[in-house]
N, C-alpha and C positions, 0 to 999 in steps of 0.2 A: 644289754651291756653286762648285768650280772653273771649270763652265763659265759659269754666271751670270758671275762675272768678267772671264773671259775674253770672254764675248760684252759685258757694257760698259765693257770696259777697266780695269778697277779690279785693286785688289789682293784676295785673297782674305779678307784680315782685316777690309778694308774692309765688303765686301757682308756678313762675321759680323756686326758691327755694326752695320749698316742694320737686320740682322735681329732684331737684340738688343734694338736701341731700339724697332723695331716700324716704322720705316719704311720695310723690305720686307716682306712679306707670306711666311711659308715654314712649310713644315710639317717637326718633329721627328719619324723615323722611326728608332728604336735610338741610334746616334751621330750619325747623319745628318741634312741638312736636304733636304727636297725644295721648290725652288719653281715656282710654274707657270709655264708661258709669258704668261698672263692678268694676274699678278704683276710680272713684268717690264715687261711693256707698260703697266701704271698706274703703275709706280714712274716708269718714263722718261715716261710722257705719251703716250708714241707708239708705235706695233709697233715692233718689231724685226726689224730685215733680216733674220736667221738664228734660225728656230729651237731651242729647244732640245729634242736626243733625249733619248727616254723607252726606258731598258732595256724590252726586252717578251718576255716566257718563254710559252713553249708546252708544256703534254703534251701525247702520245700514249699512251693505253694501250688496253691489249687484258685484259681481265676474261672468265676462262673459267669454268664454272660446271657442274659436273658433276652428275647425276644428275637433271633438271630432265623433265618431265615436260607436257606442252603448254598444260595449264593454268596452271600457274606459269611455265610462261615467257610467256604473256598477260597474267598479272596484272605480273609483273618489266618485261617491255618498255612496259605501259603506263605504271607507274610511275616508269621511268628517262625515257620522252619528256616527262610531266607535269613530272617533276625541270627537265630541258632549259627546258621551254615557261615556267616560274616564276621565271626571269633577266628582270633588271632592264633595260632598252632601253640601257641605257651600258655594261651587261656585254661583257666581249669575246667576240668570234662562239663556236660551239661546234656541233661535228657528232660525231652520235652517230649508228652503226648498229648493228643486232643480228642477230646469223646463227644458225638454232637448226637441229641436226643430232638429228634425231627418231630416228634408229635408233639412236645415238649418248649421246642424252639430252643433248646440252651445248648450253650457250647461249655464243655470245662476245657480248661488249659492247664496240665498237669506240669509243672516246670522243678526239675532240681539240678542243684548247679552252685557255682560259686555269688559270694556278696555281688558284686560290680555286676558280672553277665545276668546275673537275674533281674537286678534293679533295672538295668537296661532292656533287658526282654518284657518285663513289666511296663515300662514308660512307653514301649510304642505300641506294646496291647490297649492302655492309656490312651493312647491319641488314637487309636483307632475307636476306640468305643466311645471316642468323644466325638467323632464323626459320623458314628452310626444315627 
C-alpha cells in the first residue's frame, strides 16, 4: 500500500480508503493489501511511469532418497517430470533434475522453482517415498 502511494503521491490512509470504498481495486492477504499494477493503471486512467515491484521468493532443494532400486526410480522420475509438466502456463519457471547412483541405490531430486510449485513438487515426492 505504501508504495501504491507513493507512486501517486497520496497519503497512505488515503489509497486505504480508495480501497475501502471500492474505488481501488486490491486484494486482502493476512493484514495486508496487495494491489496490481493493472489496478493502478484503471484507477489513474492511464499507465504508470514506474512500476510497482513484486517480492519474488525462489527454492532450491536437493531431495535424496535412499535405497531406490532402478525401477522405482523410473516410476519416481517419471512422476516428479509429470508433477513439473502439470503447472499452469502463469506458474513461475521451475527446473527439476534427477541423478540416480545405481550402485549406491539413491536418487537426488534437484528442484528450483517458485514457493507454491516446489512445496507441491515436494508433497508428492512425500507420498511417494511413503509408499516405497
Amino acid at each position: 500500500m505504501e508504495q501504491v502511494a507513493d507512486l501517486l503521491g497520496l497519503h497512505v490512509r488515503t489509497v486505504r480508503n480508495y480501497v475501502r470504498d471500492g474505488r481501488l481495486k486490491a486484494v486482502r492477504i493476512g493484514k495486508q493489501y496487495r494491489i496490481a499494477q493493472s489496478d493502478v493503471d484503471a484507477f489513474t486512467g492511464t499507465p504508470t511511469a514506474q512500476p510497482i515491484r513484486v517480492r519474488h521468493a525462489d527454492v532450491s532443494a536437493i531431495v535424496q532418497l535412499d535405497d531406490v532400486d532402478p525401477a522405482t526410480m523410473s516410476r519416481l522420475t517419471t512422476l516428479v517430470m509429470a508433477g513439473v509438466g502439470a503447472r499452469g502456463q502463469d506458474d513461475d519457471p521451475m527446473h527439476v533434475e534427477t541423478v540416480y547412483h545405481e550402485e549406491r541405490a539413491t536418487l537426488k531430486i534437484i528442484v528450483v522453482g517458485g514457493l507454491a510449485n516446489t512445496a507441491a513438487l515436494l508433497e508428492i515426492i512425500r507420498g511417494f517415498a511413503g509408499q516405497a
